[in-house]
C-alpha positions as a printed Julia matrix, in Angstrom:
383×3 Matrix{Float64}:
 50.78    6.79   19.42
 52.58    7.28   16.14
 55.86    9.53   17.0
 56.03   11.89   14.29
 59.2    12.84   12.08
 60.96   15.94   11.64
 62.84   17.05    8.87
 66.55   16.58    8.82
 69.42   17.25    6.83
 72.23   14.06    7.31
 75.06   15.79    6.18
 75.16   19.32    4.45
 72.66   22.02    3.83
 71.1    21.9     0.2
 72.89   23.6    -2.91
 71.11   24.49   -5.99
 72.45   23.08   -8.94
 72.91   25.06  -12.39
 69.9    25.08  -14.53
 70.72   22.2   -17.07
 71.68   23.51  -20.61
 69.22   23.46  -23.69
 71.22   22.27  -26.08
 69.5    19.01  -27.35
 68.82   16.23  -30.0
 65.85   14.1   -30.28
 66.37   10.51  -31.51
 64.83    9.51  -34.96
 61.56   10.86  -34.66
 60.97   12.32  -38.02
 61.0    15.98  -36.51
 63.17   18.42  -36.62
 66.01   18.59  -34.29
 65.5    22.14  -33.5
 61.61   22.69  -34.12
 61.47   20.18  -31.42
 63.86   21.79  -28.91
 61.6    24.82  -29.68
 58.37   23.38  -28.5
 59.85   21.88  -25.54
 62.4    23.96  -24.18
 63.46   22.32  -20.68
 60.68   20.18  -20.5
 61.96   16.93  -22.18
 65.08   17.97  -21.34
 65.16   18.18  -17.77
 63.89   14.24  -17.11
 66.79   12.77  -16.95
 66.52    9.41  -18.38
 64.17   10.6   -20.07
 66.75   13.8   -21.2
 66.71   15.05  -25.01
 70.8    15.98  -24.44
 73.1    15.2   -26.5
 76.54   13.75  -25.74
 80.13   13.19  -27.25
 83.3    13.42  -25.08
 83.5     9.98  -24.12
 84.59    9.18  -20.45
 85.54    6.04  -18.31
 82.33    5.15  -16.41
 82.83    5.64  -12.99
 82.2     2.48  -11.09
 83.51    3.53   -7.68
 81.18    4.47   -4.26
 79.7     0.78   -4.57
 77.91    0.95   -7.87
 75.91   -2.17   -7.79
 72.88   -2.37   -9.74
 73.12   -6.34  -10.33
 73.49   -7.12   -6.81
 72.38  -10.63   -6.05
 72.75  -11.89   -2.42
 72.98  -15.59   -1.32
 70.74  -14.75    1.77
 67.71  -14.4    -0.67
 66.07  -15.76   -3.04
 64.21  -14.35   -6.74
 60.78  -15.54   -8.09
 59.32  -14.61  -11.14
 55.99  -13.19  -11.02
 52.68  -11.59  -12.76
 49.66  -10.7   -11.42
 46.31   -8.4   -12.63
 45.64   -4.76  -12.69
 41.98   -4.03  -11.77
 42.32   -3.49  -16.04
 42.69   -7.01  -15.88
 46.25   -6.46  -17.83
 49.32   -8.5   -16.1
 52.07   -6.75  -14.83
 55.14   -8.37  -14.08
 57.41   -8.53  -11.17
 60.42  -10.37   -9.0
 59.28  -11.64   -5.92
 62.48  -11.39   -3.03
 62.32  -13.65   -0.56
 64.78  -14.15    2.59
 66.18  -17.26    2.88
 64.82  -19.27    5.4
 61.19  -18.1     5.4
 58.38  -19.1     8.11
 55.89  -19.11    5.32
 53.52  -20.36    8.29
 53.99  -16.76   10.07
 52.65  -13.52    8.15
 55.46  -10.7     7.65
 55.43   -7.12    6.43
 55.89   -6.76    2.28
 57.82   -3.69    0.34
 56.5    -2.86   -3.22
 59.39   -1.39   -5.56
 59.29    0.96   -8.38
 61.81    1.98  -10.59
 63.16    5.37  -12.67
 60.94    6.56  -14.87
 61.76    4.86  -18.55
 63.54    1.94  -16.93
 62.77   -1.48  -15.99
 62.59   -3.84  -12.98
 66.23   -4.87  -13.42
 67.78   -1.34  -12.9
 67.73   -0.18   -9.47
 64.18   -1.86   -8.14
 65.73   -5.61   -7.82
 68.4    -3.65   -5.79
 66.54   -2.24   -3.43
 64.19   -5.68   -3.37
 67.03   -7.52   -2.72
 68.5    -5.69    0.02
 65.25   -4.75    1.71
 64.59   -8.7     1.3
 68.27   -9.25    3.31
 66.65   -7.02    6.03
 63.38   -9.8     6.63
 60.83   -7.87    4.14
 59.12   -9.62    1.84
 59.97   -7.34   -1.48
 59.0    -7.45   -5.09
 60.04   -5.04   -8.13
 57.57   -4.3   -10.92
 58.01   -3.0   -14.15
 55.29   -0.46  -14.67
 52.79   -1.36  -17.44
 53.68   -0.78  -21.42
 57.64   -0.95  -19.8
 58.98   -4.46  -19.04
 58.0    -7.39  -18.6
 54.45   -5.83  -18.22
 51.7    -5.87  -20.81
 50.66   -2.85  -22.45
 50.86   -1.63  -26.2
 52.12    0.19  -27.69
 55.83    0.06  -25.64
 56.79    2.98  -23.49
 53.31    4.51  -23.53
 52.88    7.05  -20.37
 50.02    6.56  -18.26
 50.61    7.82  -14.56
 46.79    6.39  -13.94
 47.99    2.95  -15.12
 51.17    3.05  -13.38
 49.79    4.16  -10.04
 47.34    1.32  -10.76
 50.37   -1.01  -10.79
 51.09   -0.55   -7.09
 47.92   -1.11   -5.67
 47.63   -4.33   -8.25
 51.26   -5.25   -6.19
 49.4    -5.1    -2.62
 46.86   -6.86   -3.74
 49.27   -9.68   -4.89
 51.44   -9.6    -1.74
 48.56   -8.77    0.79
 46.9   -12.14   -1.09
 49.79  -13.92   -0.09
 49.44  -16.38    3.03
 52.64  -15.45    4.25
 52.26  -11.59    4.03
 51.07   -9.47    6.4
 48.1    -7.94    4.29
 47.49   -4.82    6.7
 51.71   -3.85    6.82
 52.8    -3.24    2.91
 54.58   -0.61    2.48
 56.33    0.65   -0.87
 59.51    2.3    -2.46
 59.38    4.29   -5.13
 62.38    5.5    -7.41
 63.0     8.57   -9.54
 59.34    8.98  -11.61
 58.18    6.23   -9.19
 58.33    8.17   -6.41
 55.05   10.05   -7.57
 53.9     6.97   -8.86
 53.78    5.4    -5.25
 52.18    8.77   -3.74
 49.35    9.02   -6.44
 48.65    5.65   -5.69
 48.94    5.89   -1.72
 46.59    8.72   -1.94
 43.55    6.72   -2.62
 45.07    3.94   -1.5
 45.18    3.08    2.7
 46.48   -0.19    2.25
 49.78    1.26    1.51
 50.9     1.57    4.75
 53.84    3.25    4.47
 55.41    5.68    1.79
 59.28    6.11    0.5
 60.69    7.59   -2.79
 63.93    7.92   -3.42
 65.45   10.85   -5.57
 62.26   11.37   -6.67
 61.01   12.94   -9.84
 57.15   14.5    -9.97
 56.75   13.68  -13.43
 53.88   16.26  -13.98
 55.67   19.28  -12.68
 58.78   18.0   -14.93
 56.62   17.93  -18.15
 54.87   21.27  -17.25
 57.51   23.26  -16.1
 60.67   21.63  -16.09
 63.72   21.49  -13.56
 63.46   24.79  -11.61
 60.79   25.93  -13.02
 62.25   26.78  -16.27
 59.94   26.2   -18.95
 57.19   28.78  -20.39
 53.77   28.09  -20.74
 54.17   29.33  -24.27
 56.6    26.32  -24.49
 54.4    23.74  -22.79
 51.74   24.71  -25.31
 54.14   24.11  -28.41
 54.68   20.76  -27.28
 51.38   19.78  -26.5
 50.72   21.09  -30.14
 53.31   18.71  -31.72
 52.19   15.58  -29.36
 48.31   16.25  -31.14
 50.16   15.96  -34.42
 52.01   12.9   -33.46
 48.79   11.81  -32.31
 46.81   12.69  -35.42
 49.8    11.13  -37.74
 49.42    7.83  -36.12
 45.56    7.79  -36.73
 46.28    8.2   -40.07
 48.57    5.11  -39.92
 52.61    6.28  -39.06
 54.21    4.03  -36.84
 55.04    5.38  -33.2
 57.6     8.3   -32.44
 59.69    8.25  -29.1
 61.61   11.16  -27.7
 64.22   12.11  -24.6
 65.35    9.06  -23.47
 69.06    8.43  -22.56
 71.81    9.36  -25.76
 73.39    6.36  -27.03
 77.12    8.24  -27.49
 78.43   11.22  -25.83
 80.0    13.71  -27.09
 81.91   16.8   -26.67
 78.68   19.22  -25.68
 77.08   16.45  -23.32
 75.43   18.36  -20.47
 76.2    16.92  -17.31
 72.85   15.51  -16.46
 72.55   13.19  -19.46
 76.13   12.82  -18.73
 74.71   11.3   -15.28
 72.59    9.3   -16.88
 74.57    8.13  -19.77
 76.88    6.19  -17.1
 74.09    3.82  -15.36
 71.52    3.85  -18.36
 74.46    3.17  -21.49
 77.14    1.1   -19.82
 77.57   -2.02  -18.15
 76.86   -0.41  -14.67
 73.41   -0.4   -15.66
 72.49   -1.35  -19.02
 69.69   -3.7   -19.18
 67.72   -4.19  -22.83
 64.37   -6.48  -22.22
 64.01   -9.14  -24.59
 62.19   -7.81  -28.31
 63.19   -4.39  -26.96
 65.27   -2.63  -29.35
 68.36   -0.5   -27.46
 67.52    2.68  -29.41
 64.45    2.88  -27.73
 65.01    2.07  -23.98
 64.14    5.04  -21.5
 61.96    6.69  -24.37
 58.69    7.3   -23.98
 55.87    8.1   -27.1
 55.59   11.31  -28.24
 51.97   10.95  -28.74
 51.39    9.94  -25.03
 53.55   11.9   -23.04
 51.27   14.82  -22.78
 49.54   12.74  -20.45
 51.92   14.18  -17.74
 51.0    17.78  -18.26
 47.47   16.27  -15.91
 49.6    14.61  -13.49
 49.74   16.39  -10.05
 50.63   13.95   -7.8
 51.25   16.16   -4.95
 47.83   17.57   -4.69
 46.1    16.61   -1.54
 49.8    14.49   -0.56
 48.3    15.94    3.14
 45.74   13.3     3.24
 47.46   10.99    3.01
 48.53   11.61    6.96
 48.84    9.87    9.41
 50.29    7.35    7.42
 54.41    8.1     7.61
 56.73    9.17    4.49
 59.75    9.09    4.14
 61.64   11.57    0.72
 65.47   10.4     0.24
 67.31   12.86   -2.18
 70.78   13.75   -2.68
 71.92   16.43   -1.55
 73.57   17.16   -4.8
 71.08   15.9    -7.19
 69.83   18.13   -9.97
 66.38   17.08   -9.21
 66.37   17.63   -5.52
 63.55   20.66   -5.73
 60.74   17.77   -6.06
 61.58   15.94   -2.67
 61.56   19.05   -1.33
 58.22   19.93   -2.82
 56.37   17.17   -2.04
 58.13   17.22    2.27
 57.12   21.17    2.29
 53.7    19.95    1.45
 53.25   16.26    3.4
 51.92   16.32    7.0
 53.55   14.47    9.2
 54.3    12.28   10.16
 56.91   12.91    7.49
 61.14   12.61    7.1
 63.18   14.56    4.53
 66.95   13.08    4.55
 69.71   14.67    2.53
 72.83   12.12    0.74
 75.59   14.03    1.29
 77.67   14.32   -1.96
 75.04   12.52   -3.86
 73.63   12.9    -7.37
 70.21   12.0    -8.77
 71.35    8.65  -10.15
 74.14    8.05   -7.35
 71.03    6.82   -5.37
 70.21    4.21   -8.31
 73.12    1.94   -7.3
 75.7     3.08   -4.96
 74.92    1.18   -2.12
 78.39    2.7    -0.18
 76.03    5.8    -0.3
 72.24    4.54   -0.28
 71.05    4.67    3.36
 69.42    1.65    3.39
 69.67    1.58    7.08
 67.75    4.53    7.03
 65.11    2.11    4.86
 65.01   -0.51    7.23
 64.23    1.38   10.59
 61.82    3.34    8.49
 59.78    0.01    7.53
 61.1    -1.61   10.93
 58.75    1.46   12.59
 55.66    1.56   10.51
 55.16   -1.92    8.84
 53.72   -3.06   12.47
């Protein structure tokens, strides 16, 4: 029988963090600075990458606590690789494989997401890679219209195609003769993290579930961090989205918003500020090929409504008695979703607490990513 978790705290109790500041700019949209900020209030504002801040006092990144995001390890080895939704669109991923491989014996596989308004190459090949040292077959995707992935136009949001993506990934690693088609498990990252639940919801072949400083993109759009958007505000936005919507019928090209700042400045809030250091500099800076910078981590205006119908923690319980495992910070300014989604998870079920870490801390900083934590997690369920 299945031993079931209990929630834990590794090291400190949980601190609420200060409601992040609504001071904001929107990249070149063709809207108004402020009519926007209007609409939206926290909403935008509170995704993180996907953060309408602004920035200016520039700062030395900081590049200590193992910050590793282009890890590559000499004990496995990368493949590139597509394979087909059930939309028959390709999505593309890196296959990790550990050196040495019985491809003649079948082992357990690891599907990886990453942040929301990222790409494979931040954060997901990490966590391939190492979970790939530990034995695991692993392979990052980049979520459709981001990527490598098909989809048009760019950075559309979908959550139904992007949930889509995952099972797509099982049933390219579970097709595989040396995977082990009934132990896949996945790992999903920031908005990823209630990518892999909507998906593992309908989905049994996902065996077993992990985020890591997960973001519920719905609840984000619809209320924003702690709660702190009106409905009055939600509606404004949605309003302006059905514009952008009805402008590009008529023929306008495609509007982005949020997304990382490209410069700080003196008034950066210190969550873009967070962001700003893995998504702008060298520590994680990664620009697909025909993508232009400007627009990296922004989604389309006229699309991202779609997350006002995302509720990916509705019915999490059925997903029992298959395990899951929330990772969070204990620090991080978007702790109140891992939280969420344990309070309402049956178990078997684990809630572990990064002491001293931030949201984005947990996209790279291996010196604090418990990865150990990881391994005995798939060690125990992918079985």
């Amino acid at each position: 029988m299945r031993k079931n978790f209990h929630r834990i705290t590794t090291q400190g109790d949980m601190q609420m963090t200060n409601q992040v500041q609504n001071d904001a700019q929107t990249p070149k949209t063709g809207i108004d600075r402020r009519h926007l900020l209007k609409m939206t209030g926290a909403s935008v504002a509170a995704l993180g990458a996907m953060s309408l801040f602004d920035t200016t006092m520039t700062k030395a990144q900081d590049m200590s606590n193992g910050a590793a995001n282009f890890y590559t390890s000499d004990k496995v080895t990368r493949h590139k690789v597509t394979f087909k939704t059930q939309y028959q669109t390709f999505v593309a991923g890196n296959l990790h494989l550990p050196n040495g491989l019985d491809r003649t014996k079948k082992i357990p596989a690891i599907v990886v997401g990453h942040p929301m308004g990222a790409v494979k190459e931040q954060s997901a090949n990490l966590y391939a890679t190492k979970m790939a040292e530990q034995g695991f077959v692993a392979m990052s995707i980049d979520l459709p219209f981001w990527g490598d992935s098909e989809g048009q136009p760019r950075n559309l949001v979908s959550p139904e195609a992007y949930a889509e993506a995952f099972s797509a990934g099982v049933d390219f690693l579970g097709s595989s003769s040396f995977v082990d088609r009934h132990n896949i498990g996945v790992i999903g990252i920031c908005g990823s993290g209630s990518f892999v639940i909507s998906a593992a919801k309908i989905d049994p072949r996902i065996k077993a579930i992990a985020t890591v400083s997960m973001y519920d993109m719905g609840a984000a759009f619809r209320d924003a961090l702690n709660k702190s958007q009106t409905v009055e505000q939600r509606k404004q936005f949605i309003a302006a989205a059905a514009e952008q919507r009805w402008a590009e019928a008529d023929g306008a090209g495609v509007n982005y918003i949020g997304g990382t700042t490209l410069e700080l400045t003196a008034d950066t809030d210190p969550v873009q500020r967070e962001f700003y250091d893995f998504y702008r500099t060298s520590r994680g800076e990664f620009t697909p090929a025909g993508v232009a910078r400007e627009t990296t981590t922004k989604p389309t205006l006229s699309s991202s409504v779609k997350f006002m119908n995302f509720y990916p923690f509705n019915d999490i319980e059925t997903i029992s008695p298959r395990p899951m495992l929330f990772i969070s910070g204990d620090q991080a300014h978007s702790k109140e979703f891992s939280q969420d989604a344990y309070n309402r998870a049956s178990e078997p079920k684990e809630l572990v607490w990064v002491k001293d870490a931030g949201h984005v801390d947990l996209y790279d900083r291996v010196d604090l990513i418990p990865f150990d934590k990881l391994k005995g997690f798939f060690d125990q369920h992918l079985v």
